[in-house]
Every structure is written in structure tokens, then in C-alpha cells.
PAKOL-991612 format. One record per residue: residue number from 1; residue in one letter; x, y, z of N, C-alpha, C in turn. Coordinates in steps of 0.05 Angstrom, whole numbers, plus 5000, padded with zeros to 4 digits. Layout:
REM PAKOL-991612
 resi resn n_c1 n_c2 n_c3 ca_c1 ca_c2 ca_c3 c_c1 c_c2 c_c3
  NUM    A    X    Y    Z     X     Y     Z    X    Y    Z
...
//
This chain:
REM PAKOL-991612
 resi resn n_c1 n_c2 n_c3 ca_c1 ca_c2 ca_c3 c_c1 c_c2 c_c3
    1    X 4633 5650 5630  4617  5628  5620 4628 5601 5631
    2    X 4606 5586 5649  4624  5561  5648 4610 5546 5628
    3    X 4627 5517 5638  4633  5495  5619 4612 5494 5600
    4    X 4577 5485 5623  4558  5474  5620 4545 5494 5597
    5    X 4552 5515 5601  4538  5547  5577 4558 5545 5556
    6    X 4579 5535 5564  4598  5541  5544 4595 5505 5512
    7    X 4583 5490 5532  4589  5469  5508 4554 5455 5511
    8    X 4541 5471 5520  4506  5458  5519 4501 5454 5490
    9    X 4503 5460 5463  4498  5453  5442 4507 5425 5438
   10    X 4529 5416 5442  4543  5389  5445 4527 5374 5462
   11    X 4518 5382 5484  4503  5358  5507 4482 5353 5500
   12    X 4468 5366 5476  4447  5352  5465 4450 5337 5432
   13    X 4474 5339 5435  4477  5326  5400 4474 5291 5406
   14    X 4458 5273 5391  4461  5244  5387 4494 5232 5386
   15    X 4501 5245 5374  4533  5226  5370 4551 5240 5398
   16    X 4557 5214 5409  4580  5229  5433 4607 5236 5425
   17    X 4605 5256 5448  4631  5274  5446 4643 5269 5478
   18    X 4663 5280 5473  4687  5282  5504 4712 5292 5501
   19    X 4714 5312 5518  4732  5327  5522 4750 5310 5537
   20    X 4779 5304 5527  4806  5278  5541 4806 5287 5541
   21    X 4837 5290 5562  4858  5293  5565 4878 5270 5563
   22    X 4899 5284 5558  4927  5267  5550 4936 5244 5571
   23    X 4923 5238 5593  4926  5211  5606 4898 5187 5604
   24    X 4875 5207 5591  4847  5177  5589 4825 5192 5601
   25    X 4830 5211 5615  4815  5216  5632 4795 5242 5624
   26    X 4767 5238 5630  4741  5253  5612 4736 5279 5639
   27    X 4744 5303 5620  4737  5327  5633 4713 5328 5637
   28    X 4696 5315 5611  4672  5332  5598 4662 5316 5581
   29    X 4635 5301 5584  4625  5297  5557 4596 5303 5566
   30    X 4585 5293 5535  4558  5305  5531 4530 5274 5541
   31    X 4513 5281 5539  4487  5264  5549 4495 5239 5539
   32    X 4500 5225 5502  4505  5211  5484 4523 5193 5493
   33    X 4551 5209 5495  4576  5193  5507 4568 5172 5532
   34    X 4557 5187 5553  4552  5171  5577 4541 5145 5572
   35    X 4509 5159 5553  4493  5135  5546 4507 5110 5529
   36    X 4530 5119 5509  4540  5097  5497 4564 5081 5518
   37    X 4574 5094 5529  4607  5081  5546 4600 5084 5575
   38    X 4576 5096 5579  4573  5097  5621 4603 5092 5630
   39    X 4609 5087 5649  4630  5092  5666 4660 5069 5653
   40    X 4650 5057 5633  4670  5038  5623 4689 5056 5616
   41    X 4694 5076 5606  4702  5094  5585 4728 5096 5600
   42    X 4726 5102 5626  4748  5108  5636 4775 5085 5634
   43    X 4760 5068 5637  4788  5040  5632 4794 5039 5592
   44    X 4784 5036 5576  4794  5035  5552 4810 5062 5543
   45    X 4800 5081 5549  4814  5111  5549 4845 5107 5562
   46    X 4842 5098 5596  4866  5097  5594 4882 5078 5591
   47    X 4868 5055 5568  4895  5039  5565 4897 5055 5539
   48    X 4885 5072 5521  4891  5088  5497 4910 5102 5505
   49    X 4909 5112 5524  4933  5135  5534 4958 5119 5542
   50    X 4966 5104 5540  4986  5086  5546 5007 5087 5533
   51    X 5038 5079 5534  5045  5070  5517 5061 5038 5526
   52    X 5066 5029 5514  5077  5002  5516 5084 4993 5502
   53    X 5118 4983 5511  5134  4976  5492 5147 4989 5470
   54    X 5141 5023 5476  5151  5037  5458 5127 5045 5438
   55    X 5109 5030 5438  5088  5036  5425 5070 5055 5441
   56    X 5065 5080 5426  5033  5089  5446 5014 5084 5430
   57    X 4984 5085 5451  4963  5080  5453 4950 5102 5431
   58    X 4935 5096 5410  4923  5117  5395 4913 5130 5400
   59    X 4903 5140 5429  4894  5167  5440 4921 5177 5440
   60    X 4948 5180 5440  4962  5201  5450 4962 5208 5410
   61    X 4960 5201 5389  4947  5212  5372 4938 5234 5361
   62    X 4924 5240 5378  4904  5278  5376 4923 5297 5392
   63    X 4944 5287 5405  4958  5305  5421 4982 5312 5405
   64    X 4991 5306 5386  5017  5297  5369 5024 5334 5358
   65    X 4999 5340 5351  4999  5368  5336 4973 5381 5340
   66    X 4972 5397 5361  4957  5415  5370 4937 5426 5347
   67    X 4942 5435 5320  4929  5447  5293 4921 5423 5279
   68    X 4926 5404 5279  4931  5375  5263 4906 5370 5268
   69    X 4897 5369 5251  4859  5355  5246 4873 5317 5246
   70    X 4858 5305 5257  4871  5274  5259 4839 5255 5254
   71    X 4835 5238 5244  4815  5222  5245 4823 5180 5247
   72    X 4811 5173 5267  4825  5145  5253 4798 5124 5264
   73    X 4802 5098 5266  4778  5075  5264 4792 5066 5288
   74    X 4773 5066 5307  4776  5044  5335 4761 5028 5349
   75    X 4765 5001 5354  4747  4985  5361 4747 4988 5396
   76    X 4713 4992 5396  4717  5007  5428 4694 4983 5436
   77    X 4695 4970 5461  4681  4945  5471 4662 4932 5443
   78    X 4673 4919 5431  4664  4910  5404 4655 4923 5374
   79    X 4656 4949 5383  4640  4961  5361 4657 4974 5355
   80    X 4659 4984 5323  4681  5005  5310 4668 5036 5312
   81    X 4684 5051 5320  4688  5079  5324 4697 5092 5308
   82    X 4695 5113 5287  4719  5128  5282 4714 5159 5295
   83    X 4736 5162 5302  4739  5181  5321 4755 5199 5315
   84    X 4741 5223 5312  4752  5254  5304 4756 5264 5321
   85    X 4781 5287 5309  4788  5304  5335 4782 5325 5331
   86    X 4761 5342 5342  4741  5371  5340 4755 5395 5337
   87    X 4773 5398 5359  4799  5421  5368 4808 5415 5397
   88    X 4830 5426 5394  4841  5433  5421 4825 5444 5438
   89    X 4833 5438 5464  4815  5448  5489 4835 5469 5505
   90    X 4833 5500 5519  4853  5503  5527 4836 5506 5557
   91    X 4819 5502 5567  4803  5509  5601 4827 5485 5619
   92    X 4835 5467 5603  4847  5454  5631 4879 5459 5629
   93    X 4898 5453 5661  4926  5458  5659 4931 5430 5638
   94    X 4914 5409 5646  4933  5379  5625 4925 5388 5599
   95    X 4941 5379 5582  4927  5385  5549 4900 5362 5547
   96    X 4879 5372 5529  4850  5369  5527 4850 5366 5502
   97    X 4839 5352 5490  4817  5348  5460 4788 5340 5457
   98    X 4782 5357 5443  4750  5353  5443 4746 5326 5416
   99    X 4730 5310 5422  4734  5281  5403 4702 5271 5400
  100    X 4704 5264 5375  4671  5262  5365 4672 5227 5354
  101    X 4662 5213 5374  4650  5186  5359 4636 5184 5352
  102    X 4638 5166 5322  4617  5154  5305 4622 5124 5303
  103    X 4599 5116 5312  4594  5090  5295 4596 5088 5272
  104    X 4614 5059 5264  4622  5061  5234 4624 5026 5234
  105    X 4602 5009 5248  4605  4986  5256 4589 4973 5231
  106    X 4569 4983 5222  4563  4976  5202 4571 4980 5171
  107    X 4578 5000 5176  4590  5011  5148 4616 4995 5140
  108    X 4640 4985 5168  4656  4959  5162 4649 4930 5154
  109    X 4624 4931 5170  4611  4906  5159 4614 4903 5126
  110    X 4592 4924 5127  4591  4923  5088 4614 4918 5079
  111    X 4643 4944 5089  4666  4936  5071 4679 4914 5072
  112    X 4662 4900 5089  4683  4874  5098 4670 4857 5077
  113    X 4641 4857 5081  4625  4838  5061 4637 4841 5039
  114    X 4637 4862 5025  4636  4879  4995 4669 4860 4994
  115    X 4683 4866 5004  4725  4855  5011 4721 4823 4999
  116    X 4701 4813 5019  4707  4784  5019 4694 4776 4992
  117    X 4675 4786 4976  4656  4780  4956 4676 4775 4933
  118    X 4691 4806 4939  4701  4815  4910 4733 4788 4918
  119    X 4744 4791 4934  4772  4767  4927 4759 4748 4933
  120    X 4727 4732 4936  4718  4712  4929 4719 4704 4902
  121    X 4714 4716 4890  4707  4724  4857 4733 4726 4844
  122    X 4752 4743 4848  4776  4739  4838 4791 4715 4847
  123    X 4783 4694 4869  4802  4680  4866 4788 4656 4851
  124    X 4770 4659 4848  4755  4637  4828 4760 4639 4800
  125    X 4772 4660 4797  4773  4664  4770 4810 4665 4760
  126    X 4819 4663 4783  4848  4658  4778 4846 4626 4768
  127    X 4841 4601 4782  4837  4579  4772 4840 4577 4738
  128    X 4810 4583 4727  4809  4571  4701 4832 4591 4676
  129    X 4841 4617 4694  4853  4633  4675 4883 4620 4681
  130    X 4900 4611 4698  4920  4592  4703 4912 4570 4680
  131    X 4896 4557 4680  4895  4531  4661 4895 4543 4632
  132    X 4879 4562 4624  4885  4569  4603 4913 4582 4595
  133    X 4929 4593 4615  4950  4603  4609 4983 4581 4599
  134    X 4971 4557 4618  4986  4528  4616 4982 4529 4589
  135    X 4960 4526 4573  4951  4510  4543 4969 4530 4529
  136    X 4968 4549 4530  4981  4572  4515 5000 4571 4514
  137    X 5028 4571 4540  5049  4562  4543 5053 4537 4521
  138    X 5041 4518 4528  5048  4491  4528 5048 4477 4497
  139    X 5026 4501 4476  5033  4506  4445 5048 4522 4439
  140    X 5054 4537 4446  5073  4559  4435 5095 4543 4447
  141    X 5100 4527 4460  5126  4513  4466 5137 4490 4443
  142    X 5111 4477 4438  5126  4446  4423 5145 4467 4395
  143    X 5164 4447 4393  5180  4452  4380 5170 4434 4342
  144    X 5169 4446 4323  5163  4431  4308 5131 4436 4292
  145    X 5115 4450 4313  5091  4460  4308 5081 4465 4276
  146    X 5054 4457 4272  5050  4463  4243 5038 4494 4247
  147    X 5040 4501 4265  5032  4535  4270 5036 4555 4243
  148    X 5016 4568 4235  5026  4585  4214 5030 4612 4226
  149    X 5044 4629 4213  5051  4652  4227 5032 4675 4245
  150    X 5010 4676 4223  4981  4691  4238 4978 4667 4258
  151    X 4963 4643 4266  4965  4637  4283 4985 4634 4307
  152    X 5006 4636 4300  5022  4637  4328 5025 4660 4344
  153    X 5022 4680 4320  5019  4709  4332 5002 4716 4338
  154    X 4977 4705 4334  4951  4700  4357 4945 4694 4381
  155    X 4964 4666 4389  4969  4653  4415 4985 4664 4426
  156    X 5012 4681 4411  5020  4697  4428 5010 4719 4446
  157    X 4994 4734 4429  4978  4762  4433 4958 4751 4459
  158    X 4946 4729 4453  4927  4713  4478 4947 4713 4499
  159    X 4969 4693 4505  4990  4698  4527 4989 4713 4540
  160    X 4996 4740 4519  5007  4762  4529 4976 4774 4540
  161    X 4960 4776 4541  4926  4785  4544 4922 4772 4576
  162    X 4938 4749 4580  4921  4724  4593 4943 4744 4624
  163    X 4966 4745 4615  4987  4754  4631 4985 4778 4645
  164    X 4973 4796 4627  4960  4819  4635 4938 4812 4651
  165    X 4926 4807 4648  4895  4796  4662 4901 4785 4685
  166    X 4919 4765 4684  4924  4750  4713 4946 4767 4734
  167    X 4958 4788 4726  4973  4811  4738 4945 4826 4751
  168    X 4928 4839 4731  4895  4849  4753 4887 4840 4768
  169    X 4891 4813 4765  4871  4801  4784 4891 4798 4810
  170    X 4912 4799 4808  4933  4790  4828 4938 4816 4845
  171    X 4933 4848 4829  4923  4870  4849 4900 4874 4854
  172    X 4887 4861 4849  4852  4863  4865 4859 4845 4887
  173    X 4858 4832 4886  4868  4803  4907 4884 4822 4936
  174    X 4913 4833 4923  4914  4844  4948 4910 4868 4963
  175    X 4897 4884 4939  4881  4905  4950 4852 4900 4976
  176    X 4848 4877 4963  4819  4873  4980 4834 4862 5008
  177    X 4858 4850 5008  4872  4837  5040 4877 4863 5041
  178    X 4894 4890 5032  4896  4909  5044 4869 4925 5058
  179    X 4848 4927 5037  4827  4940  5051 4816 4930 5072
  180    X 4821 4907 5083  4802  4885  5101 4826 4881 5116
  181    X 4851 4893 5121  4857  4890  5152 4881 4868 5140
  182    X 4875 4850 5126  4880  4815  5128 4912 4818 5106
  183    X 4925 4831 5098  4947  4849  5083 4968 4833 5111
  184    X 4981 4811 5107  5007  4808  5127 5032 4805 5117
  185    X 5053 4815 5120  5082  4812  5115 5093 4793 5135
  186    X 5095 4768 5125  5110  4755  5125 5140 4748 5142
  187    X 5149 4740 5160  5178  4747  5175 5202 4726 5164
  188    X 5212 4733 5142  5232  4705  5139 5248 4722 5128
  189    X 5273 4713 5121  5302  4726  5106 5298 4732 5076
  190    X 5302 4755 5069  5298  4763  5039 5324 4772 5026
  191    X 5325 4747 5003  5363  4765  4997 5349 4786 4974
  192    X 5363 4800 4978  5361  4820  4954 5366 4810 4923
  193    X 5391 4804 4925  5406  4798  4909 5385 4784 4885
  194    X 5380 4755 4895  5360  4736  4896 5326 4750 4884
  195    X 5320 4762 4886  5294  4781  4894 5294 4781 4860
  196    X 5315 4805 4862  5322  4824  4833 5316 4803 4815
  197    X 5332 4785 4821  5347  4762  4794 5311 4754 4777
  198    X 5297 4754 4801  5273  4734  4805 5251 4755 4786
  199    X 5251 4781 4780  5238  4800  4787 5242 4800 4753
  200    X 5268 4809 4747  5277  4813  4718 5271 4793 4703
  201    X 5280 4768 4713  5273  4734  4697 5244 4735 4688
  202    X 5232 4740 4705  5202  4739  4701 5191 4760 4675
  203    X 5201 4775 4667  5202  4798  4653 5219 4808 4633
  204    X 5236 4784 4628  5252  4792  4606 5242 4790 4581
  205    X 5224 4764 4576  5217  4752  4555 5197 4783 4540
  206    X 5188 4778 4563  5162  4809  4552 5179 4830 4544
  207    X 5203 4843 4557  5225  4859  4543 5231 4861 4523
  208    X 5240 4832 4511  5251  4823  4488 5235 4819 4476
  209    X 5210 4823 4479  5191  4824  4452 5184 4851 4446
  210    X 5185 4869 4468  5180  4905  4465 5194 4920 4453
  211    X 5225 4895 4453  5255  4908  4433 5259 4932 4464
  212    X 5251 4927 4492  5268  4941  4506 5294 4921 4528
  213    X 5304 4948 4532  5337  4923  4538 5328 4923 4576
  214    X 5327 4906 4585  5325  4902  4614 5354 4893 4622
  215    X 5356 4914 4650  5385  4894  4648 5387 4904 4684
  216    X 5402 4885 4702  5394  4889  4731 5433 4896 4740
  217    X 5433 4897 4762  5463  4907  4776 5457 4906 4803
  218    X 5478 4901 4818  5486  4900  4835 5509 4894 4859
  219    X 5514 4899 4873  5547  4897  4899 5536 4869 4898
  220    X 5565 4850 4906  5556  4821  4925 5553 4820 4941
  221    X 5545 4848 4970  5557  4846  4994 5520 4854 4994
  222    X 5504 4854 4981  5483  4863  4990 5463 4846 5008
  223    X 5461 4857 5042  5454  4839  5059 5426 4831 5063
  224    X 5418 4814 5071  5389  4806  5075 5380 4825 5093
  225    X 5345 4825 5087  5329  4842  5104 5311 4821 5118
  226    X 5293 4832 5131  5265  4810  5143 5246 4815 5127
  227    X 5231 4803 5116  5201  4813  5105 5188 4783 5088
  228    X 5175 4796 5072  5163  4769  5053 5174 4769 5017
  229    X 5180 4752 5022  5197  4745  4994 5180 4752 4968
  230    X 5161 4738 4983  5135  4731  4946 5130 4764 4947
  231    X 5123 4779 4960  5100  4809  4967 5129 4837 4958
  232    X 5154 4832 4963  5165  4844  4952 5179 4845 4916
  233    X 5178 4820 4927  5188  4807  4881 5166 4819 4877
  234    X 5140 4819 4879  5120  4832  4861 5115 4863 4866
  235    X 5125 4871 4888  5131  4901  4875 5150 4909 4859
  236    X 5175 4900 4858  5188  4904  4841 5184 4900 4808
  237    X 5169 4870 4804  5152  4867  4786 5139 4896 4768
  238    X 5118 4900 4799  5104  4921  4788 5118 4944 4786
  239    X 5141 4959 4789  5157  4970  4783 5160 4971 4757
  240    X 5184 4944 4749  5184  4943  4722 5166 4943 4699
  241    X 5146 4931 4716  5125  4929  4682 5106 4954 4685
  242    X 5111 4976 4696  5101  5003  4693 5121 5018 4677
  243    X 5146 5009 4674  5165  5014  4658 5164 5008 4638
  244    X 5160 4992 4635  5152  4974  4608 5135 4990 4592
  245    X 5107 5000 4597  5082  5015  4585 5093 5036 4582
  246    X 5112 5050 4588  5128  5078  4577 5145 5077 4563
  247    X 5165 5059 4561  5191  5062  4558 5189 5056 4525
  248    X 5196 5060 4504  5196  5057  4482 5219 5042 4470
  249    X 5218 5023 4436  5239  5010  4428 5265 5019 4440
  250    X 5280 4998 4438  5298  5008  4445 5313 5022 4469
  251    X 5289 5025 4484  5292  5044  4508 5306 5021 4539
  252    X 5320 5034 4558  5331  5009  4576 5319 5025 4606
  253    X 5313 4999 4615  5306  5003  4644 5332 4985 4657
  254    X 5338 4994 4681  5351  4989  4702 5343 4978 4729
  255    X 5347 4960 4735  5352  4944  4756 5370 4946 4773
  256    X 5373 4962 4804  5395  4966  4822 5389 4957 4853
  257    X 5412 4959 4871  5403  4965  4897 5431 4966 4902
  258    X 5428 4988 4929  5451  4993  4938 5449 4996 4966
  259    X 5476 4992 4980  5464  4993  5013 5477 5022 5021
  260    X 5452 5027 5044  5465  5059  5051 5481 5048 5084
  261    X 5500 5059 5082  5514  5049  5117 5515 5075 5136
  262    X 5513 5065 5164  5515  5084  5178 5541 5079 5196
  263    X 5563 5092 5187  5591  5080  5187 5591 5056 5176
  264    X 5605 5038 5193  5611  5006  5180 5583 4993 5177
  265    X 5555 4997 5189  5542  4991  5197 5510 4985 5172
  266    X 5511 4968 5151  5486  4965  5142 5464 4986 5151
  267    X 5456 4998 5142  5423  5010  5152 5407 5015 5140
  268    X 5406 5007 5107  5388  5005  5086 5393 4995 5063
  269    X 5371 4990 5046  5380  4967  5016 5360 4997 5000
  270    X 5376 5005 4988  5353  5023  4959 5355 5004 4940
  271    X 5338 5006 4925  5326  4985  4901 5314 5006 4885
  272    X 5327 5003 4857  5315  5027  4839 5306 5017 4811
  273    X 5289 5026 4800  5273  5022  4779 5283 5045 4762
  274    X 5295 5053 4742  5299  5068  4727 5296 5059 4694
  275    X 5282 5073 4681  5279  5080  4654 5278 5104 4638
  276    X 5291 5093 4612  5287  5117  4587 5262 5121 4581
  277    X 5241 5122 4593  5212  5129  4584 5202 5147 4582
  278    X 5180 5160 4581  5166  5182  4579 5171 5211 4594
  279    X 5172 5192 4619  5170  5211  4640 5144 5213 4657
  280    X 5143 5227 4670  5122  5233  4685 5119 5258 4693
  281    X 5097 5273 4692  5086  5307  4693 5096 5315 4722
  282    X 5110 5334 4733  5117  5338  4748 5097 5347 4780
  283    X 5070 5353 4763  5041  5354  4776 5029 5330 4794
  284    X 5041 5309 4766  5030  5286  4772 5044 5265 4803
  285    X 5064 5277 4804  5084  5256  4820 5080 5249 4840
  286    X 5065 5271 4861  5064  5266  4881 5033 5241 4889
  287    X 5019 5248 4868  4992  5235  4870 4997 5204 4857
  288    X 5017 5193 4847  5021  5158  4830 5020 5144 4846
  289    X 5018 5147 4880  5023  5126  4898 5007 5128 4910
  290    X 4973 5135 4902  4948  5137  4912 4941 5115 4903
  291    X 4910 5107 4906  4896  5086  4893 4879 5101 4882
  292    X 4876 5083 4856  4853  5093  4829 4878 5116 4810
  293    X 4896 5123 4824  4909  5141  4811 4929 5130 4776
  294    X 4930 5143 4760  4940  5136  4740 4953 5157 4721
  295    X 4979 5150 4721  4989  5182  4700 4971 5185 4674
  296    X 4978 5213 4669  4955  5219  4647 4974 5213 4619
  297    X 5002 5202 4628  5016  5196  4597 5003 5187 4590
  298    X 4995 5166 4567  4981  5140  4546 5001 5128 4550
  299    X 5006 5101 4551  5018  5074  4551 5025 5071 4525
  300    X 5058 5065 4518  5057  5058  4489 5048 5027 4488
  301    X 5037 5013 4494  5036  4982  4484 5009 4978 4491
  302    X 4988 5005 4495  4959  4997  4510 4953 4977 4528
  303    X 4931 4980 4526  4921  4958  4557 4910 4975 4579
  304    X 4897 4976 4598  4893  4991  4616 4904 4984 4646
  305    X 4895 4994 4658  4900  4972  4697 4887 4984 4717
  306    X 4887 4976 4736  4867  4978  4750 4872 5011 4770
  307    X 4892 5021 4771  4906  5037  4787 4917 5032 4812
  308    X 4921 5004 4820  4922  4997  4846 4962 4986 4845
  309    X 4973 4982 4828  4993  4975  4827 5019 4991 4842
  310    X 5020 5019 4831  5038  5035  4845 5026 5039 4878
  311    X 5001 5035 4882  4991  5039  4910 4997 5015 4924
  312    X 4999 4985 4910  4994  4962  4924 5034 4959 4938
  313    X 5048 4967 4915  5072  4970  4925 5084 4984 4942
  314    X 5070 5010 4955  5072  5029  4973 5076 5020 4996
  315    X 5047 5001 4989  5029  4994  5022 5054 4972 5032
  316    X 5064 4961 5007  5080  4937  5008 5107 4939 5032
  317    X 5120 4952 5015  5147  4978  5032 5141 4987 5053
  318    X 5119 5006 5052  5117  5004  5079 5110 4989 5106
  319    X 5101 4965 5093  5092  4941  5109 5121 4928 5122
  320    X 5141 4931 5110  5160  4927  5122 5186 4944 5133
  321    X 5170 4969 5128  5187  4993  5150 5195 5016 5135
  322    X 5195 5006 5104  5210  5028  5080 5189 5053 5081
  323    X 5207 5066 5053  5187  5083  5044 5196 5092 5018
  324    X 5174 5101 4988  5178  5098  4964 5184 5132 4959
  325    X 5197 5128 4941  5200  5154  4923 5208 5153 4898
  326    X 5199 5183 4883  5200  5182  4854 5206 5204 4844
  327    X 5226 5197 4821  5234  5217  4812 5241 5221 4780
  328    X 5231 5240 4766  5223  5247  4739 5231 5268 4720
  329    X 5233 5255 4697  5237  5288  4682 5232 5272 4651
  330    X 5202 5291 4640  5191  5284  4621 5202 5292 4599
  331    X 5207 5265 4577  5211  5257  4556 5249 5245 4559
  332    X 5256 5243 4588  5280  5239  4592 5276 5214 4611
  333    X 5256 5205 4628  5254  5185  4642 5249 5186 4676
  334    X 5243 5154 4677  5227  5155  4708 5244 5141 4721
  335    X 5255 5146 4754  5261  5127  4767 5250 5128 4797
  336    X 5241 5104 4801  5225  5093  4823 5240 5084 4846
  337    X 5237 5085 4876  5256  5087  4892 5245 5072 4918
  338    X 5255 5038 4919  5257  5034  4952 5274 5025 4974
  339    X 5259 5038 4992  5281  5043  5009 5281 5031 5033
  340    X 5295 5005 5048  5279  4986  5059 5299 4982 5084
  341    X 5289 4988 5114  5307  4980  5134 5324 4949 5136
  342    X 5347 4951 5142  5363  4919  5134 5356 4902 5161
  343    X 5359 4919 5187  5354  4901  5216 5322 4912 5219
  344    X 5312 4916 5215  5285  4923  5226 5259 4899 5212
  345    X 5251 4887 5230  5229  4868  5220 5218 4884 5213
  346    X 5191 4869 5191  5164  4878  5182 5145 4889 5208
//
């Protein structure tokens, strides 16, 4: 059988297809392909096949793992592609993949629209919830107050409502820069040290009202990394105050980092989140660093959230080279794990 008998069902399908190879170059495609890329194909292919600078080109991609189903989004002479990989090809000596484009130029549109709508909207609404959060502060502060006890423990409970609220809106915000591309880390010096201090401060007060003990540690020798200052304090943030919703009176979370060396040589900062809390289902573990995802414990102090928190910190870490882990044992406690290159920029 040749080629033409062998893949004629394909040469009449609408969506193009093409059989690469591992340098750019088109064994085989069908009627579609031609009609969408005519002879251009061959120059963007092989700058896909490229690598540079240590970086390769997202066509060498489909070649990585021969069984490996791979799918990803590529912008090909203006328009977005996402481009599947069908199977392996074995008719030629170079290695071959059979690859199915779709237009997906509109469907980004929308998510782009839908992206910009929604952190339009949340950032409009950070404004008046900041001012209200000032007034709140700013009574519960004077000293001397004719406050009676039900009301102060009103304005507290509001605070604490307003704090929560303005934490949602602050992971919608960067969920929508993550979904839309627009998600940047930052390149400036990050002390650790510094980070922690910033992370716990922010979060004690709420501690000490939960009756749980927060308490942080660390070496003096712990060295700076590259990344963004503000985007990691708030994962750590969100670390802790997921601790917080488990951890019960009395219960203590931990604050650490430690450097791992490779001989004399710095080559990582771990940063750990540990608490006496609940725990977490051993089912559940691998799936907490999805989005929408949420353990099925109950929260002792209620409230809900959006599920984007343990995901927004993921994306965070790895935005600057790390990578998260977790580790559990229910009704004994959770500890949360990152792990962050010391010379390696974002």
C-alpha cells in the first residue's frame, strides 16, 4: 500500500494534517494543510525544529516520547493553532509524526475577552472594598472608643469578612494574568529571610485570634534568589492561611527554609509550611494543586474560596524555576513544600 491508499481518509478531512519530521520538514500532508500554510509551512516548521540557546523549538515536542500523546497552542502566521500529535509515523528512516491543526483563534479571543472582563471587574471592586477596609481598621483602632462589646465584635467579624474577600479577589486577579498569558515574574533579589518575616507579620494577628501559635525559623546564611518579591510573599501567605482553615485551637503551624548545597555550593532555598491540622486524605494529595480543586476536609473557621489558591502558588514556583510538594497524614497534619533554585532566574 502506498502512502496516497494508505492515508486518503486524511486528504479529505477539513482540518489539516502533516506528517513532520524531526528537522521541519513535511513528508505528507493532506488537501487542508496546503490550503491553510501553501508553501510557507516549510520556513515556520523549521524554525519549530530548532533549538536556540539551549532552548528547542516546540516541534521537537512530539518527538520527546514516541507513546506520549502531547497537545499544545501555537501561534502560526498570526493565528492560534493547537496542535495534536495523532501517532508516530514509522515509513520514514528520520523519525515522523502525524500532527492535526486546529484553529483555536477564536476560541482565545473569547478567553481573552472573558480574562480581561472578569480582572476588569475585580479590579474595580478592589477600590471601594480597600476604603471600606481603612474605616474598619481605623475604628477598631481609636483607643478610648465608646464601642460596646457586641458592636466591636461586629466590626471585627466585618474586618475579618472584608480580608477574606479582598484575599478572592486578589486570586481571581491573578488567575485571569495566568490564564491570559500576562502572569510575569518579576527579576529583582528576594531575601528569604525578609519574605518569611513579611508573610507571618501579615498573619499573626488572625493567629492570635484563632488561639493558633504561628511561629517562623530560620539559618542567617539563607541566600537570595531572583524572582518577584510581592508574587512569592503571597504564596507563602497562601500557604499559611490554608493552614489556618485546618489547624485547630491551639494547634501550631511552622514557618521554615533551609538551603540544600551541592558541596559548598548554594543550590536551593526549601520553604515549608507545616501544621497540626487535619490533615489531608491521602487520595486527595495529588489533585490540591489543580484549579477549582478543594480538599473535601470542612474548614474549621468556615468561609469558602475560590479553589485557585493552592493552584495560583504552583504556577507561582514554578514561574521561577521551583517546584511544590506535599506531604500528609490525617488527623496528625499537613506540610507544604517549596523548593526554589538560588542562581537560576525566573
Amino acid at each position: 500500500m502506498n502512502l496516497t491508499e494508505k492515508y486518503v481518509i486524511a486528504k479529505n478531512l477539513k482540518t489539516p494534517i502533516a506528517l513532520v519530521n524531526e528537522h521541519g520538514g513535511v513528508e505528507w500532508r493532506n488537501d487542508a494543510f496546503e490550503a491553510t500554510f501553501g508553501g510557507d509551512a516549510k520556513d515556520w516548521l523549521t524554525q519549530a525544529a530548532r533549538a536556540v540557546a539551549g532552548e528547542s523549538g516546540w516541534l521537537q515536542g512530539f518527538f520527546l516520547d514516541a507513546d506520549a500523546h502531547r497537545s499544545l497552542d501555537v501561534d502560526i502566521e498570526g493565528r492560534t493553532y493547537r496542535v495534536d500529535k495523532i501517532m508516530q509515523v514509522d515509513d520514514y528512516a528520520t523519525p515522523t509524526v502525524a500532527l492535526w491543526f486546529e484553529d483555536v483563534t477564536r476560541q482565545r479571543e473569547a478567553e481573552q475577552a472573558k480574562s480581561d472582563f472578569t480582572a476588569q471587574i475585580v479590579h474595580d471592586l478592589r477600590g471601594p472594598l480597600s476604603g471600606i477596609q481603612g474605616t474598619l481598621e481605623f475604628v477598631l483602632s481609636q483607643e478610648g472608643s465608646k464601642l460596646d462589646t457586641l458592636n466591636a465584635d461586629l466590626l471585627t467579624e466585618a474586618r475579618r469578612e472584608s480580608e477574606r474577600m479582598m484575599s478572592l479577589i486578589n486570586e481571581i486577579m491573578d488567575f485571569s494574568k495566568i490564564q491570559s498569558g500576562s502572569f510575569a515574574v518579576e527579576q529583582e533579589p528576594v531575601r528569604i529571610a525578609g519574605l518569611l518575616k513579611r508573610a507571618v507579620r501579615s498573619l499573626q494577628s488572625v493567629a492570635s485570634r484563632d488561639e493558633v501559635f504561628l511561629l517562623s525559623a530560620h539559618g542567617r546564611d539563607i541566600p537570595q534568589i531572583i524572582g518577584s518579591v510581592e508574587k512569592l510573599t503571597q504564596a507563602v501567605i497562601n500557604l499559611i492561611s490554608n493552614s489556618l482553615k485546618f489547624t485547630p485551637k491551639k494547634g501550631l503551624i511552622s514557618v521554615g527554609a533551609q538551603i540544600i548545597r551541592n558541596g559548598e555550593v548554594p543550590e536551593a532555598i526549601v520553604i515549608t509550611v507545616t501544621d497540626s491540622g487535619m490533615g489531608i486524605k491521602s487520595a486527595e494529595l495529588q489533585q490540591i494543586w489543580d484549579k477549582y480543586k478543594q480538599s473535601g476536609t470542612k474548614s474549621l473557621r468556615g468561609g469558602g474560596g475560590t479553589g485557585l489558591g493552592l493552584y495560583i502558588v504552583k504556577q507561582v514556583v514554578e514561574a521561577h524555576g521551583g517546584e511544590v510538594t506535599v506531604a500528609s497524614i490525617e488527623g496528625v497534619g499537613t506540610s507544604m513544600v517549596l523548593k526554589l533554585p538560588v542562581t537560576r532566574a525566573a
